[in-house]
ZADO-1210 file (C-alpha; in nm, 4 decimals, padded with zeros to 6 digits):
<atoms>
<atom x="03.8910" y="-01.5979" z="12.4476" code="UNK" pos="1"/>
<atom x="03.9875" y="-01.9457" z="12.3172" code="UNK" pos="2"/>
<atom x="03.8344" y="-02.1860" z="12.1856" code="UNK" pos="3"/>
<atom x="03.8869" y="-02.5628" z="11.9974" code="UNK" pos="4"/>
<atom x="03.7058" y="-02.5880" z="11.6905" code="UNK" pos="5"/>
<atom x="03.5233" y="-02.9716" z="11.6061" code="UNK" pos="6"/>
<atom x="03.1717" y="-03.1065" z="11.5929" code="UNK" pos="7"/>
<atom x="03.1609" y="-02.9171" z="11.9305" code="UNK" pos="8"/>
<atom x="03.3466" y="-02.5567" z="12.0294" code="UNK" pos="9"/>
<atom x="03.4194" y="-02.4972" z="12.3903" code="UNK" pos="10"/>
<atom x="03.4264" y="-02.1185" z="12.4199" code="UNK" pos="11"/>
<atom x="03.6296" y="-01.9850" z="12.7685" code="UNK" pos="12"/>
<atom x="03.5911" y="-01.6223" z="12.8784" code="UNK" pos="13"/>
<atom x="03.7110" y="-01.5629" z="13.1897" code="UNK" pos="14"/>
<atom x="03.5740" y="-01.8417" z="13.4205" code="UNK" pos="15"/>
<atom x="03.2830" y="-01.9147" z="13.1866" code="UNK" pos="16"/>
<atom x="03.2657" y="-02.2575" z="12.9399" code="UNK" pos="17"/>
<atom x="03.0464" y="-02.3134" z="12.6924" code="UNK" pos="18"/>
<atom x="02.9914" y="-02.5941" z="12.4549" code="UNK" pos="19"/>
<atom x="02.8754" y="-02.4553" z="12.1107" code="UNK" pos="20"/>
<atom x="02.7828" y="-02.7703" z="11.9087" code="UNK" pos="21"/>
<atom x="02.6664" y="-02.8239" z="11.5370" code="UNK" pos="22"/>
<atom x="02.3163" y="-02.8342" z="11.6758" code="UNK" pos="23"/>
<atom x="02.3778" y="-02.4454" z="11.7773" code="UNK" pos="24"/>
<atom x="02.4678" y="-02.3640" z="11.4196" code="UNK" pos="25"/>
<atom x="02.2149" y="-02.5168" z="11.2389" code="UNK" pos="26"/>
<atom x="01.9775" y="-02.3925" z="11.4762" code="UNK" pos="27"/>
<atom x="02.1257" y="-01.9842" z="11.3936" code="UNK" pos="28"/>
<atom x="02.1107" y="-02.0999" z="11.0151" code="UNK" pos="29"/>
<atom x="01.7508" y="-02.2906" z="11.0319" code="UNK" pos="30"/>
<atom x="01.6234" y="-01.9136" z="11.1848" code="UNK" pos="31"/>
<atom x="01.8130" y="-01.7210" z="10.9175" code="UNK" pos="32"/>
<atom x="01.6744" y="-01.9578" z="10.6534" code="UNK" pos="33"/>
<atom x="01.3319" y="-01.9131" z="10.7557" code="UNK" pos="34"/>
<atom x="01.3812" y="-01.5203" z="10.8109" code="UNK" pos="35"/>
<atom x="01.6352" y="-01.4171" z="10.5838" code="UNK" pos="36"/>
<atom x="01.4142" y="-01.1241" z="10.4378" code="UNK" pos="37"/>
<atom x="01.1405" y="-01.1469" z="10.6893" code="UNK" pos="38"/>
<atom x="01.3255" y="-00.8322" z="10.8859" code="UNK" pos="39"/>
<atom x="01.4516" y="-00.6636" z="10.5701" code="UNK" pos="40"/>
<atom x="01.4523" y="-00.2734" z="10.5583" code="UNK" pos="41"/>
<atom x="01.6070" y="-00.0076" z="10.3354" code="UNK" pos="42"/>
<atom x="01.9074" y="00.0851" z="10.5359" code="UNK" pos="43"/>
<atom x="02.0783" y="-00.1722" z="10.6191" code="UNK" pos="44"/>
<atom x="01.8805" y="-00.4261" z="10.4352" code="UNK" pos="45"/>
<atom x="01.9075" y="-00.8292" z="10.5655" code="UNK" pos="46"/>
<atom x="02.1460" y="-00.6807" z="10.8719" code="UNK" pos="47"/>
<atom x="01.8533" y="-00.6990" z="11.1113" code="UNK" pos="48"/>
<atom x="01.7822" y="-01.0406" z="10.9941" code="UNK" pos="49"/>
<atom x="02.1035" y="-01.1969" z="11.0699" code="UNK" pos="50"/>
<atom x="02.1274" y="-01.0150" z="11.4040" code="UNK" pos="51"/>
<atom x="01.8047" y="-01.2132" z="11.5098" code="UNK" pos="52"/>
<atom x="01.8881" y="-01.5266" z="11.3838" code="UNK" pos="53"/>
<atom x="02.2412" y="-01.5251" z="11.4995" code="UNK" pos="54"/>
<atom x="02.1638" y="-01.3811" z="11.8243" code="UNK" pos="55"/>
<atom x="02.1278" y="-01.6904" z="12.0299" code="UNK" pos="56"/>
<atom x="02.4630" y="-01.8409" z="11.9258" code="UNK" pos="57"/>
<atom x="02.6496" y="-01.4801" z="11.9418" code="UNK" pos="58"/>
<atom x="02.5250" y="-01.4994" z="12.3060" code="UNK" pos="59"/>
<atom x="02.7120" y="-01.8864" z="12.3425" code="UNK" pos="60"/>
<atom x="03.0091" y="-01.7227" z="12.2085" code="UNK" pos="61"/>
<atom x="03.0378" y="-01.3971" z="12.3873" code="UNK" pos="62"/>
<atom x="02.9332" y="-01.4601" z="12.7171" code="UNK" pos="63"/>
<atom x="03.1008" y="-01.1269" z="12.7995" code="UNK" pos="64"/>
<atom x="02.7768" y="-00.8589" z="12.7866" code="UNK" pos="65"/>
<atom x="03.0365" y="-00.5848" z="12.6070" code="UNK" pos="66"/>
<atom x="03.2009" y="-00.7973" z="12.3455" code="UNK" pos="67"/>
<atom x="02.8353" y="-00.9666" z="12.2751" code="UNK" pos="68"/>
<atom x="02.7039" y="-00.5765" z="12.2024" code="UNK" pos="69"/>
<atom x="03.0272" y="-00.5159" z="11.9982" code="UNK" pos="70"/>
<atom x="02.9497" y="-00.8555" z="11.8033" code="UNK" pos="71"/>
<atom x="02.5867" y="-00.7446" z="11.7488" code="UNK" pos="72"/>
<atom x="02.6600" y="-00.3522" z="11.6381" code="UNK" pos="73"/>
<atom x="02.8940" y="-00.5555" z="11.4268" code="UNK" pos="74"/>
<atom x="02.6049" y="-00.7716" z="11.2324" code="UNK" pos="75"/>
<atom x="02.3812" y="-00.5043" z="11.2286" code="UNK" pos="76"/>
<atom x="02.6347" y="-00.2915" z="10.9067" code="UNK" pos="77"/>
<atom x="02.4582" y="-00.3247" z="10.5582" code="UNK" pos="78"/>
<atom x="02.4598" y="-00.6769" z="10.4359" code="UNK" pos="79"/>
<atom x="02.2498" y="-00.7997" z="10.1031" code="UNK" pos="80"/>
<atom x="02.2842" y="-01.1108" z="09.9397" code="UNK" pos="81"/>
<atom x="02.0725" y="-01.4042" z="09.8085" code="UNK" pos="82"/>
<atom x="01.9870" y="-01.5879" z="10.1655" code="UNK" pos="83"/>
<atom x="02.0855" y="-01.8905" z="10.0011" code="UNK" pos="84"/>
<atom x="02.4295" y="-01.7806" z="09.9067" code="UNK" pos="85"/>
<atom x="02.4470" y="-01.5734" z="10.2110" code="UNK" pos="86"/>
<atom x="02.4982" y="-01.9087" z="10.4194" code="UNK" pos="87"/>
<atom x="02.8520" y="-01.9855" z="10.2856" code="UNK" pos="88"/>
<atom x="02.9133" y="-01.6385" z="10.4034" code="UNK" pos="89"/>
<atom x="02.7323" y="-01.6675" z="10.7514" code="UNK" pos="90"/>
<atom x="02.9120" y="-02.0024" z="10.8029" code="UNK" pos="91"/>
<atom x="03.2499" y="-01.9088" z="10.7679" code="UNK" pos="92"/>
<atom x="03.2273" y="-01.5471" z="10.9448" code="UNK" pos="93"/>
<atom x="03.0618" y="-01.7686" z="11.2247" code="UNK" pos="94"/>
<atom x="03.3938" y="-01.9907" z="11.2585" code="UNK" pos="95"/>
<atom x="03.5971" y="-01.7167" z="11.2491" code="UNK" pos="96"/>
<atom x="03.3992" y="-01.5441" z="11.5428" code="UNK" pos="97"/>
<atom x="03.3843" y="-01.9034" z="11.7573" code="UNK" pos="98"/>
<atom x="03.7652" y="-01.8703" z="11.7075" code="UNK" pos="99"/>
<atom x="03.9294" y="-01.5617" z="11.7404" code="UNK" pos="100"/>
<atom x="03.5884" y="-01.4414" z="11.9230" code="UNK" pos="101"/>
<atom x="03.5904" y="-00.9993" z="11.9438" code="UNK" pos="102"/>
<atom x="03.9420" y="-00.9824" z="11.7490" code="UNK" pos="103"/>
<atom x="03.7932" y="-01.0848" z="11.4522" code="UNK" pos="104"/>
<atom x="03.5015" y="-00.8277" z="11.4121" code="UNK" pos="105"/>
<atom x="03.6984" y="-00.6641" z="11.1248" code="UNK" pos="106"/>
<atom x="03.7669" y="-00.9396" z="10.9339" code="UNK" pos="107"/>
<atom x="03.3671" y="-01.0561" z="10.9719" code="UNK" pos="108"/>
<atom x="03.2618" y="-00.7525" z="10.8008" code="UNK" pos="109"/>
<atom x="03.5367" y="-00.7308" z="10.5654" code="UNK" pos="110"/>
<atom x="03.4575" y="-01.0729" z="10.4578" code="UNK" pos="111"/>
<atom x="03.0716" y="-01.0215" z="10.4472" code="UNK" pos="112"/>
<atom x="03.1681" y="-00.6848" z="10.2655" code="UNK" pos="113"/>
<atom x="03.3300" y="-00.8368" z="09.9610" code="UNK" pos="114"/>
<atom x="03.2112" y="-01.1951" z="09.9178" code="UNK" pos="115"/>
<atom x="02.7982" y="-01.0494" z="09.9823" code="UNK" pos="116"/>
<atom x="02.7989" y="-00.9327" z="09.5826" code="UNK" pos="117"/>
<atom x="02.9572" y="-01.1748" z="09.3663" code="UNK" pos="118"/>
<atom x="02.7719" y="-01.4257" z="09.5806" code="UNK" pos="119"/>
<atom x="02.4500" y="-01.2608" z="09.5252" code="UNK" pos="120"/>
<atom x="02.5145" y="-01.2695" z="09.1192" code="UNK" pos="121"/>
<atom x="02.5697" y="-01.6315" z="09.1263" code="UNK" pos="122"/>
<atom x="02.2592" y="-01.6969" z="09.3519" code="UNK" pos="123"/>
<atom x="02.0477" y="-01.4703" z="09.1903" code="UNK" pos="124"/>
<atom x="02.1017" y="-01.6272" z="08.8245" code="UNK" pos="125"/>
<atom x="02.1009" y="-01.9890" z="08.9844" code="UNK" pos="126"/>
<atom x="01.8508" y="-01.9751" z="09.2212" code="UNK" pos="127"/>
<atom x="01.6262" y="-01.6849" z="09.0851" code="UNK" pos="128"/>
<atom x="01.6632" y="-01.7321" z="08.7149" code="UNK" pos="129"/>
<atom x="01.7944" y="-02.0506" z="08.6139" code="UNK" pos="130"/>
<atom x="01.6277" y="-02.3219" z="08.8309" code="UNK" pos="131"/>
<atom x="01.2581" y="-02.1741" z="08.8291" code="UNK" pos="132"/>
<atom x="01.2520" y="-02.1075" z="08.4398" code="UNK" pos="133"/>
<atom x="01.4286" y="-02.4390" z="08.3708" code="UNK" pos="134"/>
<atom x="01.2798" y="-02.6766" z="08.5751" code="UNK" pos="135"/>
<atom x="00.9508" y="-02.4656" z="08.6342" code="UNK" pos="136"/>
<atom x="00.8547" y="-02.5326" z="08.3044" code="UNK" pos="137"/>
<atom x="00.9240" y="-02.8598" z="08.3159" code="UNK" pos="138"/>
<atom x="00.6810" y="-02.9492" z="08.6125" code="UNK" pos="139"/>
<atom x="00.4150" y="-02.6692" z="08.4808" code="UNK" pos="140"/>
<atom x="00.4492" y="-02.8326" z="08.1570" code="UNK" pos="141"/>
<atom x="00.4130" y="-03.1961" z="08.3040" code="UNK" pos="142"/>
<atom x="00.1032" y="-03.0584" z="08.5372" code="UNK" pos="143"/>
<atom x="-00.0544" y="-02.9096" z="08.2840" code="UNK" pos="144"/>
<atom x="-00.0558" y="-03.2138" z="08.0649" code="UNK" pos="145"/>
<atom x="-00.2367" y="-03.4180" z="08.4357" code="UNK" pos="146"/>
<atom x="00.1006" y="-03.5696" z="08.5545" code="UNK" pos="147"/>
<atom x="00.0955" y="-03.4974" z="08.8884" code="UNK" pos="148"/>
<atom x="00.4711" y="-03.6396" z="08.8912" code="UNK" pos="149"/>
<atom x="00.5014" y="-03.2594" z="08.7894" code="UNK" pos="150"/>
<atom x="00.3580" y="-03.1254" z="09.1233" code="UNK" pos="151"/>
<atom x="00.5879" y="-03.3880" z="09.3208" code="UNK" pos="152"/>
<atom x="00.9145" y="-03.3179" z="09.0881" code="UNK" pos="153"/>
<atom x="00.8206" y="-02.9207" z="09.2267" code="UNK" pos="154"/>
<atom x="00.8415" y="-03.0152" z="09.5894" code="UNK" pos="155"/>
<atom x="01.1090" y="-03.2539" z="09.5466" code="UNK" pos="156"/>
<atom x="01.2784" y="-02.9707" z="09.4056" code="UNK" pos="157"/>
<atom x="01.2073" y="-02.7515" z="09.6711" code="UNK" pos="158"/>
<atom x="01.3274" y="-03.0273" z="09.8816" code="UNK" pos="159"/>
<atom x="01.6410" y="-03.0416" z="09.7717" code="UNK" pos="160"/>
<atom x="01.7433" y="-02.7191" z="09.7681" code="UNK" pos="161"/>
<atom x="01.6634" y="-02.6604" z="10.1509" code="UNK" pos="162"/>
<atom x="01.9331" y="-02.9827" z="10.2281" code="UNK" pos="163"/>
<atom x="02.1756" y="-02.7689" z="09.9820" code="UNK" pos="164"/>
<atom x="02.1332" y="-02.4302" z="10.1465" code="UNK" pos="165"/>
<atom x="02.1823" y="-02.6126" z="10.4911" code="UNK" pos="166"/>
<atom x="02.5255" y="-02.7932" z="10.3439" code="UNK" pos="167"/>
<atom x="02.6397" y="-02.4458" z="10.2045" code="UNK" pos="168"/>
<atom x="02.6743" y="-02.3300" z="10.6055" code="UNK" pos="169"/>
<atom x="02.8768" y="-02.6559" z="10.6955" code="UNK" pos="170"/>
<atom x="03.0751" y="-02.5719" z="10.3756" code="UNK" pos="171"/>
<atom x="03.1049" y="-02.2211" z="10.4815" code="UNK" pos="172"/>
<atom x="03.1769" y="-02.3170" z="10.8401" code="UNK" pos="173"/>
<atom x="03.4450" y="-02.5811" z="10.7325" code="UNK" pos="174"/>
<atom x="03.6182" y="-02.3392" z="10.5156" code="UNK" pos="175"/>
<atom x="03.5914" y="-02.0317" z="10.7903" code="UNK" pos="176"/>
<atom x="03.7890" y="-02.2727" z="11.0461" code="UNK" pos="177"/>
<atom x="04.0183" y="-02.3398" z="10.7724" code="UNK" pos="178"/>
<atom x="04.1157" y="-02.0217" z="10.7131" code="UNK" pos="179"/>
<atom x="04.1418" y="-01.9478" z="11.0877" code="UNK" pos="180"/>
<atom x="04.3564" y="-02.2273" z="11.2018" code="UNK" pos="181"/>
<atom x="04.6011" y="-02.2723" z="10.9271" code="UNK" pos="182"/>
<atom x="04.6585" y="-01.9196" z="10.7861" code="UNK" pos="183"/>
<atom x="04.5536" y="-01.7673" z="11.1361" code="UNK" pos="184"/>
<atom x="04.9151" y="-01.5712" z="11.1078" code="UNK" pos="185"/>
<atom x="04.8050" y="-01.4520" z="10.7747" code="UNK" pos="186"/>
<atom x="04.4778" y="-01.2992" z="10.8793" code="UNK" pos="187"/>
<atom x="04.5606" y="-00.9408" z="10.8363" code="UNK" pos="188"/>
<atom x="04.6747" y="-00.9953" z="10.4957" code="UNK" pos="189"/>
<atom x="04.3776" y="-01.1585" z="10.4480" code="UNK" pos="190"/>
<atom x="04.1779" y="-00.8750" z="10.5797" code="UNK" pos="191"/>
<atom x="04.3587" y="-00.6179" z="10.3977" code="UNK" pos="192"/>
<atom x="04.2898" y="-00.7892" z="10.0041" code="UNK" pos="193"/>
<atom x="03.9569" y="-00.8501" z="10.1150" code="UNK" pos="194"/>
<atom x="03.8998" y="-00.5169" z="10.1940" code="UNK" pos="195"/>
<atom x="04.0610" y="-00.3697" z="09.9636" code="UNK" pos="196"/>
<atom x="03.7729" y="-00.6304" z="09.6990" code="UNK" pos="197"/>
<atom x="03.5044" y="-00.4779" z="09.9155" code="UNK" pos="198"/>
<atom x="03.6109" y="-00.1195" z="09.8538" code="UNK" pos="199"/>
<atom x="03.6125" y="-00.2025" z="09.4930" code="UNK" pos="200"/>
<atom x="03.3110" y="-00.3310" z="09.4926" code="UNK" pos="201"/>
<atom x="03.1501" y="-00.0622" z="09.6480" code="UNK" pos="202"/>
<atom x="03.3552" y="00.1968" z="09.4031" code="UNK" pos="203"/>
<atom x="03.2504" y="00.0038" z="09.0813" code="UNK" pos="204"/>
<atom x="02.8532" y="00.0321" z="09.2305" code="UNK" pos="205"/>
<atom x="02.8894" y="00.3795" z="09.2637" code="UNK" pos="206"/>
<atom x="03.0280" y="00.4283" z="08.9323" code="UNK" pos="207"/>
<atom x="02.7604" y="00.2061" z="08.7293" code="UNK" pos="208"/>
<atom x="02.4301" y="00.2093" z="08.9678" code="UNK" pos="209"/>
<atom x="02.4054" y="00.5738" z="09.0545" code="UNK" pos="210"/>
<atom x="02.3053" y="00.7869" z="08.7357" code="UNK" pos="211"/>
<atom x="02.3795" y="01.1350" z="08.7152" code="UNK" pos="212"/>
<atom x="02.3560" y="01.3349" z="08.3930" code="UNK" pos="213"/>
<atom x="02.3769" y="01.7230" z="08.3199" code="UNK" pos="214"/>
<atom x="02.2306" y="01.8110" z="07.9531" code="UNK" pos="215"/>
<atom x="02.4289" y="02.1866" z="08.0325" code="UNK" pos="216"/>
<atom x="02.6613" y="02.3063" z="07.7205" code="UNK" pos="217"/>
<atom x="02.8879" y="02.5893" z="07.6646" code="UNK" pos="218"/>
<atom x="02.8591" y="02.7945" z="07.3206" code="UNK" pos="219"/>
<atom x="03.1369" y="03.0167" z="07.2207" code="UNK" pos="220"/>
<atom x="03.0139" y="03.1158" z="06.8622" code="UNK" pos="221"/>
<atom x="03.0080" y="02.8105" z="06.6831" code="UNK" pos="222"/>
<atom x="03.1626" y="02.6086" z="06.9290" code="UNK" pos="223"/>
<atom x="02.9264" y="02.3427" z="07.1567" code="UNK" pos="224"/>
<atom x="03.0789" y="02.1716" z="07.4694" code="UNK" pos="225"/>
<atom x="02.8960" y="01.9380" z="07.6518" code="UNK" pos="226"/>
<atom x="02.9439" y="01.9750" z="08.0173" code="UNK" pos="227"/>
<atom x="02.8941" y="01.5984" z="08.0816" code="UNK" pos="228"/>
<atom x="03.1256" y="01.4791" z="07.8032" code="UNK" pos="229"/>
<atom x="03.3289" y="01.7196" z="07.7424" code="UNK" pos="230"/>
<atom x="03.4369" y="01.8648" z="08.0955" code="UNK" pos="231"/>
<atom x="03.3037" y="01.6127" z="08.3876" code="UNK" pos="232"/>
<atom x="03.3750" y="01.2985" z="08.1869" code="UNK" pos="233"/>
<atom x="03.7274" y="01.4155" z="08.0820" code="UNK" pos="234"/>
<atom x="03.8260" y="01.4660" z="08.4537" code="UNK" pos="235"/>
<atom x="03.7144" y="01.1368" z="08.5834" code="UNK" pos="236"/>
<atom x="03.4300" y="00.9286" z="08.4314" code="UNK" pos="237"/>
<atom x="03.1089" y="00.9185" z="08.6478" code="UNK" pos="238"/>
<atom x="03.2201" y="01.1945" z="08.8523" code="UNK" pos="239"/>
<atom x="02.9061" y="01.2943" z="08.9170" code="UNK" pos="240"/>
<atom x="02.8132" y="01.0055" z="09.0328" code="UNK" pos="241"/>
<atom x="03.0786" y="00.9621" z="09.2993" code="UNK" pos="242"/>
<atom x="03.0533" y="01.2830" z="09.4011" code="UNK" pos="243"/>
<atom x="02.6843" y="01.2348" z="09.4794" code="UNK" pos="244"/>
<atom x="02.7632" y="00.9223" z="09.6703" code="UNK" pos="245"/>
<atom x="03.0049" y="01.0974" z="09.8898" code="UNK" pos="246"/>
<atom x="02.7301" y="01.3922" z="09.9470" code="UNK" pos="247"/>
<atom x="02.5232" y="01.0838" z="10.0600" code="UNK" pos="248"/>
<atom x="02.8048" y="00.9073" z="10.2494" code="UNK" pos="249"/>
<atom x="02.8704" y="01.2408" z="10.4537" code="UNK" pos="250"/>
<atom x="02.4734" y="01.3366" z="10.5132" code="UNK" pos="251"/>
<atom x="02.3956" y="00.9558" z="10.6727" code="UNK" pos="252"/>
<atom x="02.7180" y="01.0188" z="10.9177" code="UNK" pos="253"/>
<atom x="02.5148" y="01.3953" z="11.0226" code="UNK" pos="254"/>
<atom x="02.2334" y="01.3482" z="11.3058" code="UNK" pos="255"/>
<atom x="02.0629" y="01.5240" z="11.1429" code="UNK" pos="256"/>
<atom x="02.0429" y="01.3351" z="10.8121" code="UNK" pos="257"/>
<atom x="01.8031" y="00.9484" z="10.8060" code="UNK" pos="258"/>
<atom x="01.7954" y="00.7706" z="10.5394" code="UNK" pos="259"/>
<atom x="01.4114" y="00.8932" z="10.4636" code="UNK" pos="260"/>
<atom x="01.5142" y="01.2569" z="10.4670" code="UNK" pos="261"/>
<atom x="01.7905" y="01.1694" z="10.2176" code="UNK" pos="262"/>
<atom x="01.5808" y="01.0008" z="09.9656" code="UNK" pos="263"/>
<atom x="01.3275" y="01.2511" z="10.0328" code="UNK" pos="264"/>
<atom x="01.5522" y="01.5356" z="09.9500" code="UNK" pos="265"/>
<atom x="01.7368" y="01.3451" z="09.6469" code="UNK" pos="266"/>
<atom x="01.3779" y="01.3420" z="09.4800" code="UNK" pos="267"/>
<atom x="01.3041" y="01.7193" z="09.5555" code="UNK" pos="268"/>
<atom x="01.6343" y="01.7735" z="09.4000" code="UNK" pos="269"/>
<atom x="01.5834" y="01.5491" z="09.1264" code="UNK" pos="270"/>
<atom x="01.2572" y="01.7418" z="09.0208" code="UNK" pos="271"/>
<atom x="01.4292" y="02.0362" z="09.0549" code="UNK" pos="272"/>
<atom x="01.7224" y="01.9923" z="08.8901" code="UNK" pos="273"/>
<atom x="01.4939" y="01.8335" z="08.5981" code="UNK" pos="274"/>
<atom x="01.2464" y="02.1296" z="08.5920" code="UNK" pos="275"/>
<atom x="01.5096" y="02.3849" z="08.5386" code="UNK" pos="276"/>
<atom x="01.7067" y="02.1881" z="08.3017" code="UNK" pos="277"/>
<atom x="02.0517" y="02.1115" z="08.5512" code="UNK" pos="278"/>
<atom x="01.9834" y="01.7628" z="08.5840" code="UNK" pos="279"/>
<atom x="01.8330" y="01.5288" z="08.2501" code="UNK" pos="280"/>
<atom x="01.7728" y="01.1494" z="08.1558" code="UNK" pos="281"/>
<atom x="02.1336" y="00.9959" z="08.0200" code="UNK" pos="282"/>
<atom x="02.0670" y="00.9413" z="07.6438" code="UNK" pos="283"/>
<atom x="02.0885" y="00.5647" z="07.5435" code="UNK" pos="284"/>
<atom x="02.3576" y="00.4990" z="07.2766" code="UNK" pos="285"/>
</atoms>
């Protein structure tokens, strides 16, 4: 698969052409936009969402029926992010794809992997936190006193960041080529550190999401040992923790094992461990 990357990509597999213009991407974008959390769900979270919107232009650039299934399975691995941000992200995994087409399916999700969360903390304070309290109560406060310029400064708002989001794709886009064309050679490096983010990533969630806490002690005459503190926290630090999110990594690679029966049985076993006194609430310091 090759392909020339402008205003308009011509994608060649085999004895097929196709023209993949901007009016393609904005199209993908405009759906994801619109649907970003429509499809959401607890497993893999906004995966479904970009599969649908993306589907359409996926199809433009694999016209091959096995590399276009590859591309999909590919999209459909856990991805969470604010939609806004997500659209740098989406932009530039979506140049890499036009260019290096199936070849680049690691690199997609290795990007996606480690750019999803510290994107998603500087959406979530801009987008989520900052602009609605700030400027919210400016237009509430200029509404509530009967200027409607309040109302209009709310939509114009609104407005605005809709022409942003769209930009962030073309910057994403415009960034993905970059990185595909000039360090193209470099790729694997490039794969590798961001990997090797996204693993950390993952590791530090483990370690400071999950909560696991034993209230167990040993007493040896006067001597008290806490089990948590003094035993599991002097091998590693929230070793329970990781070692719960391995038991979970390993039970949603079983058949057996969905995602409902896991949090189903990590409530039984929360009660349980609770009731007989195994498992407790972390004190607060």
């Amino acid at each position: 698969m090759t392909s020339k990357i402008d205003e308009t990509t011509t994608i060649t597999a085999g004895n097929k052409k196709v023209e993949i213009t901007k009016k393609d991407r904005h199209h993908a974008i405009l759906r994801w936009m619109f649907m970003g959390s429509a499809l959401f769900n607890y497993e893999t979270q906004q995966a479904t969402s970009v599969v649908w919107s993306f589907s359409k232009l996926l199809r433009k650039i694999y016209p091959d029926d096995d590399e276009y299934v590859q591309a999909l399975d590919n999209h459909f691995k856990y991805f969470n992010t604010t939609t806004a941000m997500a659209n740098i992200i989406l932009g530039a995994t979506t140049a890499m794809e036009e260019k290096d087409g199936i070849k680049s399916k690691d690199a997609v999700q290795a990007l996606k992997t480690s750019l999803m969360g510290p994107f998603a903390g500087i959406g979530d304070t801009i987008i989520w936190v900052l602009l609605p309290t700030v400027m919210g109560s400016i237009s509430g406060y200029m509404a509530i006193n009967g200027n409607p310029l309040g109302a209009l400064a709310w939509i114009l708002i609104g407005a605005i960041i809709f022409w942003i989001r769209l930009k962030l794709f073309d910057v994403g886009y415009n960034s993905g080529v970059k990185l595909v064309t000039e360090f193209g050679d470099k790729l694997s490096l490039f794969t590798d550190a961001i990997s090797v983010l996204g693993l950390m990533v993952v590791g530090t969630l483990a370690a400071t999401v999950v909560k696991v806490y034993t209230p167990l002690t040993f007493m040896t005459g006067k001597v008290k040992l806490s089990v948590q503190t003094g035993i599991f926290n002097n091998i590693m630090p929230a070793l329970l923790p990781v070692c719960l999110t391995y038991l979970v990594y390993k039970m949603l690679n079983s058949k057996f094992w969905t995602p409902t029966k896991i949090i189903v049985a990590l409530i039984v076993l929360s009660l349980v461990g609770s009731f007989t006194g195994i498992l407790g609430v972390m004190p607060t310091k």
